[in-house]
C-alpha positions as CSV (number, residue, x, y, z in Angstrom):
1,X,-19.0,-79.2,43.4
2,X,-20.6,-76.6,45.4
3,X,-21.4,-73.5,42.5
4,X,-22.6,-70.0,43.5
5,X,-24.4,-70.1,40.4
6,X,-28.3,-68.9,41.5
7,X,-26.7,-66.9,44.0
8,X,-26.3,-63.3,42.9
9,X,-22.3,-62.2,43.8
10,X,-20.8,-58.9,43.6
11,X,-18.7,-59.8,40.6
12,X,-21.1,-61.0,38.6
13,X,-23.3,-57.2,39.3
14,X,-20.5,-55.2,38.7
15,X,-19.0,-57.3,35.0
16,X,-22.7,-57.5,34.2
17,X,-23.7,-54.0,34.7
18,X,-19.9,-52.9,33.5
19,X,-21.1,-54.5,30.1
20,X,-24.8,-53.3,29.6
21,X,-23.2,-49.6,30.7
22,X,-20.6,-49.9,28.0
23,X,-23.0,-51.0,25.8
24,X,-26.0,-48.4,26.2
25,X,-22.9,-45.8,25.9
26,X,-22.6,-47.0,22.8
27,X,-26.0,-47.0,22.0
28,X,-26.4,-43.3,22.7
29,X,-23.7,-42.4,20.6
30,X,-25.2,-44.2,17.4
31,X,-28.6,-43.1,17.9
32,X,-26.9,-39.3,17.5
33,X,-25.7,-40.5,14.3
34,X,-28.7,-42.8,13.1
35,X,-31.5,-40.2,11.0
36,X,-31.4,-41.8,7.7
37,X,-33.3,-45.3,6.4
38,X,-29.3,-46.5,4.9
39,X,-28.0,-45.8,8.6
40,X,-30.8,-47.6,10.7
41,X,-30.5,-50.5,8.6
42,X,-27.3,-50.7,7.3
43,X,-24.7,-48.0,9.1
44,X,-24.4,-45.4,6.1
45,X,-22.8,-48.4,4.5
46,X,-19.7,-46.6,6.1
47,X,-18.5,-50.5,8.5
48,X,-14.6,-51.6,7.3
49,X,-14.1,-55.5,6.4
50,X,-12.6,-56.5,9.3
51,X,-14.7,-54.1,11.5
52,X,-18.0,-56.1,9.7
53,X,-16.0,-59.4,9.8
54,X,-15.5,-59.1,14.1
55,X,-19.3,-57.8,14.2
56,X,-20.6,-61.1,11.6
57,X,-18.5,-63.1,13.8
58,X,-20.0,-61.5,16.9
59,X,-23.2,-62.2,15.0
60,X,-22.6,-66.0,14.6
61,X,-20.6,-66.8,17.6
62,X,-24.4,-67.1,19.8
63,X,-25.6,-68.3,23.1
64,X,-25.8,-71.4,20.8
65,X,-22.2,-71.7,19.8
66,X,-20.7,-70.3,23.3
67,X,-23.3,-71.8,25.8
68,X,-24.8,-74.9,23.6
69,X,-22.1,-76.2,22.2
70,X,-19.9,-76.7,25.2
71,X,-22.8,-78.3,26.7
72,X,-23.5,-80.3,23.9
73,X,-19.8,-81.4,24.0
74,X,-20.0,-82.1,27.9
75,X,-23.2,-84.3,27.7
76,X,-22.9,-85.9,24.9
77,X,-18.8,-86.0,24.1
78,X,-17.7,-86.3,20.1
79,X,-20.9,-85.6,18.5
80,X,-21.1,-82.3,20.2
81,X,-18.0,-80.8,17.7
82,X,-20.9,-81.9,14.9
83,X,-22.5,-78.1,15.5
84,X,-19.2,-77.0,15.7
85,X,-18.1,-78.3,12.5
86,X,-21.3,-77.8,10.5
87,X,-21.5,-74.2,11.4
88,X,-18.0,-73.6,10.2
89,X,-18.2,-74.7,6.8
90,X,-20.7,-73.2,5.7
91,X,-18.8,-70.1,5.4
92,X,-16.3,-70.6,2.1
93,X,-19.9,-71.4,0.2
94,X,-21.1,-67.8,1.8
95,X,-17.9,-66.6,0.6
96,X,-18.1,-67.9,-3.3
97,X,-21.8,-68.3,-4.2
98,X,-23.6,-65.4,-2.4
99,X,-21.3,-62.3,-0.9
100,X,-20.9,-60.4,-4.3
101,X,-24.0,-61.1,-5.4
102,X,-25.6,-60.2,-2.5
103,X,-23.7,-57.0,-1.9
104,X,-24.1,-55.8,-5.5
105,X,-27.9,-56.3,-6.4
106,X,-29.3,-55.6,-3.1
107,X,-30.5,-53.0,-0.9
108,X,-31.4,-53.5,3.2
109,X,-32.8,-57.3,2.9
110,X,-32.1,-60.7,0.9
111,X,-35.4,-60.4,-0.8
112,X,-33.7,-57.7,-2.6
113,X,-31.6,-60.2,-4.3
114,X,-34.6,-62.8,-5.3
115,X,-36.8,-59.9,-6.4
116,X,-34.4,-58.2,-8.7
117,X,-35.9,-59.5,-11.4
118,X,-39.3,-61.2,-10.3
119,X,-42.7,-59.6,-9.5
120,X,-42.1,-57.9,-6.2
121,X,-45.1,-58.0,-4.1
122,X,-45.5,-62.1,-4.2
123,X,-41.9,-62.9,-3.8
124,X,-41.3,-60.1,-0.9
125,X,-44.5,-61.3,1.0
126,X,-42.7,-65.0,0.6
127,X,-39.6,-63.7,1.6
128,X,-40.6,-61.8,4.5
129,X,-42.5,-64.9,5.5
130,X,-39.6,-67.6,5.0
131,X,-37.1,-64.7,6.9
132,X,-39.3,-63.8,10.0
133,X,-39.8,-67.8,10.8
134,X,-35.8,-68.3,10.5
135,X,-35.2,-65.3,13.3
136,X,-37.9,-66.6,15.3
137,X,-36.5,-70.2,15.5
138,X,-33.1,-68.4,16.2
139,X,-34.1,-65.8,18.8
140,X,-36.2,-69.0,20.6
141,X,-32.6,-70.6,21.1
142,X,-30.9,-66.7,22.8
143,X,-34.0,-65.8,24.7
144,X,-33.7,-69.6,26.4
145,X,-30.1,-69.4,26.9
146,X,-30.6,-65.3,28.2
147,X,-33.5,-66.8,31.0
148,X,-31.2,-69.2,32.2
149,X,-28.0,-67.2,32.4
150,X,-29.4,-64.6,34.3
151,X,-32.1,-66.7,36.3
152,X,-28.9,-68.2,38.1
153,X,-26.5,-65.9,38.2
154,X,-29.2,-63.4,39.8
155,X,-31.5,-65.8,41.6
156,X,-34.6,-64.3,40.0
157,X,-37.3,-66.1,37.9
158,X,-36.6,-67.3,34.6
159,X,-39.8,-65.2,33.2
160,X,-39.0,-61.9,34.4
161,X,-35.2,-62.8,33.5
162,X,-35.9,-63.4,30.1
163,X,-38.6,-60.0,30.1
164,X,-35.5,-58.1,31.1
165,X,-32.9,-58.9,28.3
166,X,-35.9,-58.4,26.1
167,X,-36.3,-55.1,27.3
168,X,-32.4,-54.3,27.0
169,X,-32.0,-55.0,23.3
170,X,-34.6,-53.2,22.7
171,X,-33.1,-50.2,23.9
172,X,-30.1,-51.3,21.3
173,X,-32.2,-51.5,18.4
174,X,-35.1,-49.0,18.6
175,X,-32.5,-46.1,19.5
176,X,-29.4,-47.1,17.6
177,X,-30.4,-48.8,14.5
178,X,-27.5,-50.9,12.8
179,X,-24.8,-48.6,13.8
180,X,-25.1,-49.5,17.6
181,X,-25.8,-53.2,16.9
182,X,-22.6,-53.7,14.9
183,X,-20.2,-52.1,17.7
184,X,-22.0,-54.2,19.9
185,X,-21.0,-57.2,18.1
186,X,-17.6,-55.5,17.8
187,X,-17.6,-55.5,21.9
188,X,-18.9,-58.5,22.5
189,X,-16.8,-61.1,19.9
190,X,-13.8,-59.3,21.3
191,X,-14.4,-60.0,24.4
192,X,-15.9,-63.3,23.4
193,X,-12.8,-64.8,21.9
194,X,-10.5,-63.8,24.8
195,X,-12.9,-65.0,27.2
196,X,-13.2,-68.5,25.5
197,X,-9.2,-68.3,25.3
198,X,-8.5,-67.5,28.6
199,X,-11.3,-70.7,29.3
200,X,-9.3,-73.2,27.4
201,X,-5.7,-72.4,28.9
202,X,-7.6,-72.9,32.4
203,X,-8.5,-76.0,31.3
204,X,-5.6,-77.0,29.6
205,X,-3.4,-76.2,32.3
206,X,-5.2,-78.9,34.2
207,X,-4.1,-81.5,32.1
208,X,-0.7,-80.4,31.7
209,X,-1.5,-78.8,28.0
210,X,-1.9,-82.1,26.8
211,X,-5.2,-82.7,24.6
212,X,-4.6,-86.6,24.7
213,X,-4.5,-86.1,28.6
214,X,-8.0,-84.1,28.6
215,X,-9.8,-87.0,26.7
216,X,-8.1,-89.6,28.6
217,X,-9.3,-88.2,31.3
218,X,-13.0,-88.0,30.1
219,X,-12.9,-91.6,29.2
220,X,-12.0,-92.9,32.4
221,X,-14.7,-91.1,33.8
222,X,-17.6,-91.7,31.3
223,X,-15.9,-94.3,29.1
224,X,-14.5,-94.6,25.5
225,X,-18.1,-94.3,24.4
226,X,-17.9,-90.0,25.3
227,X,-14.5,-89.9,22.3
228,X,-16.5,-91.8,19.5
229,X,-19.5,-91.4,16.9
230,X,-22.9,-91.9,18.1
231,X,-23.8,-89.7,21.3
232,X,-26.2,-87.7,20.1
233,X,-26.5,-88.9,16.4
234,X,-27.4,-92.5,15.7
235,X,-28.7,-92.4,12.2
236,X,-26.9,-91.5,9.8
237,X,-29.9,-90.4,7.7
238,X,-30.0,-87.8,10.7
239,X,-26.1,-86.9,10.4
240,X,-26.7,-86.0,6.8
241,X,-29.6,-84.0,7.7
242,X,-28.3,-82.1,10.5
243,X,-24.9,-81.4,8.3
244,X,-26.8,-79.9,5.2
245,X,-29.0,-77.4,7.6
246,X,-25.9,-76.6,9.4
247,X,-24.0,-76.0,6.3
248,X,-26.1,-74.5,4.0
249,X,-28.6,-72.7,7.0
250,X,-25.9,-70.1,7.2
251,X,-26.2,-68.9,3.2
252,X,-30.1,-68.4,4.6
253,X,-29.5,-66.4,7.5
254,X,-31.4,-62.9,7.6
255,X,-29.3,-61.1,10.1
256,X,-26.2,-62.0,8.4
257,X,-27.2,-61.7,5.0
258,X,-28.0,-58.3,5.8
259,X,-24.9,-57.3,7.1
260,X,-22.9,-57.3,3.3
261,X,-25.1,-54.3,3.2
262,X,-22.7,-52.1,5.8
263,X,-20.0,-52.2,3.8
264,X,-19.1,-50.1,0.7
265,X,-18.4,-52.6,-1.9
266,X,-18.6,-55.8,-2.9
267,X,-14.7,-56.5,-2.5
268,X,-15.4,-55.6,1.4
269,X,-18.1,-58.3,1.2
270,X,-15.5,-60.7,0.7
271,X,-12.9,-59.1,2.6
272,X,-14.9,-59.9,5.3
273,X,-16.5,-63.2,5.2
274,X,-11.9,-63.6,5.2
275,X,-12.1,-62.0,8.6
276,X,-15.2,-63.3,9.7
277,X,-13.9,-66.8,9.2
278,X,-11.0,-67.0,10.6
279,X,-12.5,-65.5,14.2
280,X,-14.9,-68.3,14.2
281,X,-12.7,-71.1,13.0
282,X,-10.4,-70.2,16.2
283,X,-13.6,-70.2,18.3
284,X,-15.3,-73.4,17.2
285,X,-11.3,-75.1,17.4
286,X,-10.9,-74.3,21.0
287,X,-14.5,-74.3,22.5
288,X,-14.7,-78.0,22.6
289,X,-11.7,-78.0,24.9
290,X,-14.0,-76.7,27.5
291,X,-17.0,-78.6,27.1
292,X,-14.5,-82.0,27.1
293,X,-13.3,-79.7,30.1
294,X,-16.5,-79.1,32.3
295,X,-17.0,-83.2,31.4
296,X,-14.1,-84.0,33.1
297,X,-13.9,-81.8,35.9
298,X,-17.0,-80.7,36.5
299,X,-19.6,-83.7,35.6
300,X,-22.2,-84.6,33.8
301,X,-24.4,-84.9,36.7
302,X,-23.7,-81.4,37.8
303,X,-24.0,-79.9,34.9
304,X,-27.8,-81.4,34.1
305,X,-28.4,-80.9,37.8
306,X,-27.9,-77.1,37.4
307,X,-29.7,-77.3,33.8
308,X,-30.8,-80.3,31.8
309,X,-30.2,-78.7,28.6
310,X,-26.6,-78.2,29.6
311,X,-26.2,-74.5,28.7
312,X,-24.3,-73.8,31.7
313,X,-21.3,-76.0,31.6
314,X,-18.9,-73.1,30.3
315,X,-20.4,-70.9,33.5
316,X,-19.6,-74.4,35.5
317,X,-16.3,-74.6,34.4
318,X,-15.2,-71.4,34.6
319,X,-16.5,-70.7,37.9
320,X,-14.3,-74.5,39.5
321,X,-10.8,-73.1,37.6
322,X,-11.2,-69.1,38.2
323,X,-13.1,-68.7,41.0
324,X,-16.1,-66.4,41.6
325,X,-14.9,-63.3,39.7
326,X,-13.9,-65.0,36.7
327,X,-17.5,-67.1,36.3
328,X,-19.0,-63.3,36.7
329,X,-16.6,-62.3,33.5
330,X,-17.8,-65.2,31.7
331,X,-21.8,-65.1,32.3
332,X,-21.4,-61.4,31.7
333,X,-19.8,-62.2,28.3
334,X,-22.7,-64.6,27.8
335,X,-25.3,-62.1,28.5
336,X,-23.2,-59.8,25.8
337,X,-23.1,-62.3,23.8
338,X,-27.1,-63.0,24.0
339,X,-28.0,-59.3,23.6
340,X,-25.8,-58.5,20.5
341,X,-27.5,-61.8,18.6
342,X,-30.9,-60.5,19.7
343,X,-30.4,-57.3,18.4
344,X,-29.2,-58.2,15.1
345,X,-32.3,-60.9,15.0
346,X,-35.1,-57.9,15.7
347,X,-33.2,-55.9,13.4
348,X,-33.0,-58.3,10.7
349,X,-36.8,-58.9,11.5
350,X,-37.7,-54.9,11.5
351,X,-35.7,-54.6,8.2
352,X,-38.1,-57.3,6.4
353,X,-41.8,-55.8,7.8
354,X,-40.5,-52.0,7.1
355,X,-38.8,-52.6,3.7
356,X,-40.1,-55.7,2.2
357,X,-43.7,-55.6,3.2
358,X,-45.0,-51.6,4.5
359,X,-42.6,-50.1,1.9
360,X,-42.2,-52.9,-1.8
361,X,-46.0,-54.1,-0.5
362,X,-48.3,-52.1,1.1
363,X,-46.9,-48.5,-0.4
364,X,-45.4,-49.8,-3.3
365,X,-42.0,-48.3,-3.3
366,X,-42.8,-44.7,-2.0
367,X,-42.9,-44.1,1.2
368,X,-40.2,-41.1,3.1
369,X,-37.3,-42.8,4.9
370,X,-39.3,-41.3,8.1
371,X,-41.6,-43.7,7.8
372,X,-39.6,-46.6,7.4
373,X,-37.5,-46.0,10.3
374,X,-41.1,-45.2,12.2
375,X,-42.4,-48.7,10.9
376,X,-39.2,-50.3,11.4
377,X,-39.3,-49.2,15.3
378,X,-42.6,-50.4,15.7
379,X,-42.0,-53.7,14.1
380,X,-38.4,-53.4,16.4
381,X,-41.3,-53.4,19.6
382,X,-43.8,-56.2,18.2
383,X,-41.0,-58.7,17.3
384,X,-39.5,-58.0,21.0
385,X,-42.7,-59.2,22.4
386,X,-42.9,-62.3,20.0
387,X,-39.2,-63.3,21.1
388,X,-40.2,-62.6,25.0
389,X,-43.1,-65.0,24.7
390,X,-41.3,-67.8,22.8
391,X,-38.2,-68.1,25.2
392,X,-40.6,-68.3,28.0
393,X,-42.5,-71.1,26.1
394,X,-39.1,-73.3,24.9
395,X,-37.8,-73.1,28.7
396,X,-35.4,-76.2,29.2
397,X,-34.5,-76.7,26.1
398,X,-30.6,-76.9,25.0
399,X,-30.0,-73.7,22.8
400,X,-27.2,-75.1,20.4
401,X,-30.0,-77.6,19.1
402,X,-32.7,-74.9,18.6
403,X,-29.9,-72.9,17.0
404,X,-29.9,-76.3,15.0
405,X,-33.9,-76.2,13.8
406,X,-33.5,-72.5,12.7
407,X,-30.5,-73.7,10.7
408,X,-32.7,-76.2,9.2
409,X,-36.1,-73.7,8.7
410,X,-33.1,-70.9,6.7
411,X,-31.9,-74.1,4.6
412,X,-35.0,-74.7,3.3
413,X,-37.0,-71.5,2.8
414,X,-34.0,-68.6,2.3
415,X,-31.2,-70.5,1.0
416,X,-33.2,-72.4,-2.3
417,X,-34.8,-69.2,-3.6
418,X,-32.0,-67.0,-3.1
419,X,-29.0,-69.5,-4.9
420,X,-31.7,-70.3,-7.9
421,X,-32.6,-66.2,-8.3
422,X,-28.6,-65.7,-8.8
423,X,-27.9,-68.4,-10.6
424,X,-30.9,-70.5,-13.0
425,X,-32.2,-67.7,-16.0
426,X,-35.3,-69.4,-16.1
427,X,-36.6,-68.8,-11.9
428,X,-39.9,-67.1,-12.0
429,X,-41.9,-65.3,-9.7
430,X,-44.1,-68.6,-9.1
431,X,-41.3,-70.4,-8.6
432,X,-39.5,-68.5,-6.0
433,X,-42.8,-68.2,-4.2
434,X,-43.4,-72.2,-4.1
435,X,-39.4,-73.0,-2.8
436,X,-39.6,-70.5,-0.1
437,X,-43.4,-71.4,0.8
438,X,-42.6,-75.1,0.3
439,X,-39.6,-75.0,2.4
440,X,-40.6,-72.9,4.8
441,X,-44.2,-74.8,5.8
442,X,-42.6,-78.2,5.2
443,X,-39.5,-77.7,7.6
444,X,-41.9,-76.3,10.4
445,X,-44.2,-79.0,9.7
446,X,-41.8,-81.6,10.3
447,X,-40.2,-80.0,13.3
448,X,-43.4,-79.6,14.7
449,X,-44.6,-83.0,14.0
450,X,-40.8,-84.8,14.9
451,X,-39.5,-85.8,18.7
452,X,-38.3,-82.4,19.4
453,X,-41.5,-80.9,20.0
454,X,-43.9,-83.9,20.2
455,X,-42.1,-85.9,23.0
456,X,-39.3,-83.4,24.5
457,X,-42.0,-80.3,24.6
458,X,-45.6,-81.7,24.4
459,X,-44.5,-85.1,26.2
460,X,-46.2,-87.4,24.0
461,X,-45.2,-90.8,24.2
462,X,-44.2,-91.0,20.2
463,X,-43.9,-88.5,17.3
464,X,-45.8,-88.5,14.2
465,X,-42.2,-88.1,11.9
466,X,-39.4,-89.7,13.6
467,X,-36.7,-87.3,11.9
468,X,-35.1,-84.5,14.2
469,X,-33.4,-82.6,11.6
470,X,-35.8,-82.2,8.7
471,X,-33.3,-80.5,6.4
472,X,-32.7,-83.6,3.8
473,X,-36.6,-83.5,3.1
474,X,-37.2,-80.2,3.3
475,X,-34.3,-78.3,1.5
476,X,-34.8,-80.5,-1.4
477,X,-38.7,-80.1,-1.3
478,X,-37.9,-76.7,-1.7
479,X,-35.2,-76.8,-4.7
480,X,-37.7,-78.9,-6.5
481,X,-40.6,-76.9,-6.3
482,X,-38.3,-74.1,-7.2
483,X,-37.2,-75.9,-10.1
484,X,-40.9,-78.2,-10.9
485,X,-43.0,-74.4,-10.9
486,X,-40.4,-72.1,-12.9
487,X,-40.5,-74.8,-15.6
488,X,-43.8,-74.9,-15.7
489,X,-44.8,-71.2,-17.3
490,X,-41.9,-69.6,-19.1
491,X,-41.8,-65.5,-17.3
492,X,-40.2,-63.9,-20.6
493,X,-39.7,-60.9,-18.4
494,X,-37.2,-62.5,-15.7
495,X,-35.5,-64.1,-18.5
496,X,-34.7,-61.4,-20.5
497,X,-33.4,-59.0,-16.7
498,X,-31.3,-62.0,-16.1
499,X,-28.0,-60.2,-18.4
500,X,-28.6,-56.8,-16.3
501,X,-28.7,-59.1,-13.3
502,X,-25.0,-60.7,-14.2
503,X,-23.9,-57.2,-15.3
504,X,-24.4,-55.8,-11.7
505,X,-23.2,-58.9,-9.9
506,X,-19.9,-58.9,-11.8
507,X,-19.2,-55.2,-12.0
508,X,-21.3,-53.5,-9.4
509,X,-23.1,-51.3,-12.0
510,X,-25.7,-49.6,-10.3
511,X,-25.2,-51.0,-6.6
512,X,-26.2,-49.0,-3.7
């Protein structure tokens, strides 16, 4: 098929810059409204449930989810719903194990929650180490997926494409604080889920709204192989992996974690994980329709033609069954999408340098909530130019996997400490230190040693670990050195904060 897809069309300018526009409006309206340290980082704590659930669902619905996953599903058939699946179920555990708790005993960041009752310096340093590597991992996965979306739907280099929608969320974050990125969510998972809807009936149509037609039709074309187990997972060893990062990755997530701290209460915690849910178990139902979709119609050869990591199927698909001005609605939607998960990634980032480390470390718990917003703004700036030089680094690679290895890196350094603080009286300061340190270096480690970067990124002709997914090792690793240290040396004072600790969990006594 013939695609104007690297050729810039008037369209795609005008639904583009409709959206930044409507976007920057909004950021100048919450910058008006965003003075205090509460409203940078968490909106005045003034966001409804189902206003937070449409902006955490705009939060998880990513490049990775929209862009990744239909390629995933295009190139690879069956095993591409695995992301899809994974990154679902995770939510009910959110729901039950860490929303209350979360809500209730902390303030701005997770590290809140594991240093209720532990030594603060030590575990916030951990914590802010464990958190900044997970938003790294994750904003390597947009920034890709931003450089290619607007390298081809503007004809311009993928550096200076990927420079710009760094310097754009910026803008979001440094002048609007929380308040700006949340409406932007708002925006862009509205306009999200009636793009992807609109998406699916085109493709549906096709086949005469008959699923069984659709896959019939992909396995005439690329055989029964592209409906069944084993296109992009072989080992099962490797399924179990990837499923546990997906899964419990989410419980581990900074800039989502941090989001139970817009809301008033802990019952709008839950209220919204309701909400949140049920937006993202309608997306993750119908977005493999168009990756199965852009398969059949489109083709795998024209897909990895136009990108080998096959983040632009959906753009593919929509551009052969709506015609020019609908593939500029759905790259624009893309790009919203990109720049709303960014955002909430450098804030989530800003959040753990201001108030973990320059305010619980370096000034000890006093410091006026103009300099935390000042230091927060720098640290808005210096993660912006970390996330600008790592998508220009990772160019090529598909963004629903990368979205996989940060799943994996939150599994095993956030989501251990921070379900053992809650939970397990006896967690000390030493122990929360080794399970996020343990998980955090090991799960790096093996990425960095495995195939992914090795072979697909280094081009070696073998890895030193075999394993993709690194999750099984290192999530464990992490529990058990959780478990292995805390038993070790008794910290009488934990122990004996751990009743105040259930007291505010259960009844909200004294939450912010």
């Amino acid at each position: 098929m013939q695609s104007s897809l690297g050729t810039p069309t008037l369209p795609a300018i005008l639904f583009f810059l409709s959206i930044v526009a409507l976007t920057l409006v909004v950021t100048y309206w919450a910058a008006r409204r965003t003075k205090s340290a509460a409203e940078f980082f968490a909106a005045g704590r003034s966001v409804s449930p189902f206003q937070n659930g449409l902006a955490l669902a705009g939060d998880y619905m990513s490049a990775a989810s929209f862009l990744g996953i239909t390629g995933l599903v295009a190139l690879s058939g069956y095993d591409g719903m695995i992301y899809a699946t994974g990154w679902l179920v995770g939510w009910p555990a959110l729901m039950f194990l860490i929303a209350e708790p979360l809500r209730n005993l902390g303030k701005f960041t997770f590290a809140d929650v594991v240093a209720f009752r532990l030594r603060q310096t030590p575990v916030r340093i951990a914590a802010a180490f464990g958190g900044i590597l997970t938003l790294l991992f994750y904003t390597i996965a947009q920034m890709v997926g931003a450089g290619n979306l607007v390298m081809l739907m503007f004809g311009i280099p993928y550096n200076q494409a990927v420079i710009i929608v760094g310097g754009v969320m910026l803008a979001y974050v440094l002048f609007g604080g929380m308040i700006a990125t949340t409406w932007v969510q708002i925006i862009k998972a509205v306009l999200l889920l009636f793009g992807v809807t609109v998406l699916s009936v085109l493709v549906l149509s096709e086949f005469h709204f008959s699923i069984g037609a659709l896959y019939r039709a992909v396995a005439v074309r690329y055989g029964e192989a592209a409906l069944q187990p084993g296109g992009l997972v072989t080992d099962p060893i490797e399924a179990i992996s990837l499923g546990l990062a997906l899964m419990f990755g989410l419980l581990g997530l900074p800039h989502i974690l941090m989001r139970f701290y817009t809301v008033p209460d802990s019952r709008s915690a839950r209220l919204s994980v309701v909400y949140a849910t049920g937006f993202i178990g309608y997306f993750y139902l119908i977005i493999p329709i168009v990756g199965f979709g852009a398969s059949a119609l489109v083709g795998r050869e024209v897909i990895i033609a136009m990108d080998r990591g096959g983040n632009m199927a959906a753009p593919l698909i929509a551009e052969l069954l709506g015609g020019t001005p609908f593939l500029g609605f759905i790259a624009a939607v893309a790009f919203a999408t990109i720049l709303a998960v960014v955002a909430g990634l450098t804030l989530a980032g800003a959040s753990a340098l201001s108030h973990d480390i320059f305010l619980h470390v370096i000034r000890k718990g006093v410091a006026t909530e103009a300099e935390q917003v000042r230091v927060a703004r720098l640290a808005t700036v210096v993660f912006g130019i970390v996330a600008v030089l790592l998508g220009v680094a990772f160019k090529g690679q598909n963004v629903a996997f990368m979205v996989g290895l940060a799943f994996a890196v939150a599994a095993s350094a956030n989501f251990p400490p921070l379900l053992l603080s809650i939970v397990w009286r006896r967690f000390t300061t030493a122990g929360a230190v080794a399970s996020i340190v343990t998980g955090a270096v090991l799960s790096v480690g093996l990425i960095v040693l495995s195939p992914t970067v090795m072979v697909d990124l280094f081009h070696a002709p073998s890895a030193i670990v075999p394993l993709r997914n690194p999750a099984i090792v290192s999530m464990a690793a992490a529990f058990l050195a959780g478990i292995v240290v805390s038993l070790l040396k008794a910290e009488p004072r934990a122990d004996a904060l751990f009743r105040d600790e259930k007291v505010r969990v259960y009844l909200g006594v004294g939450a912010e």
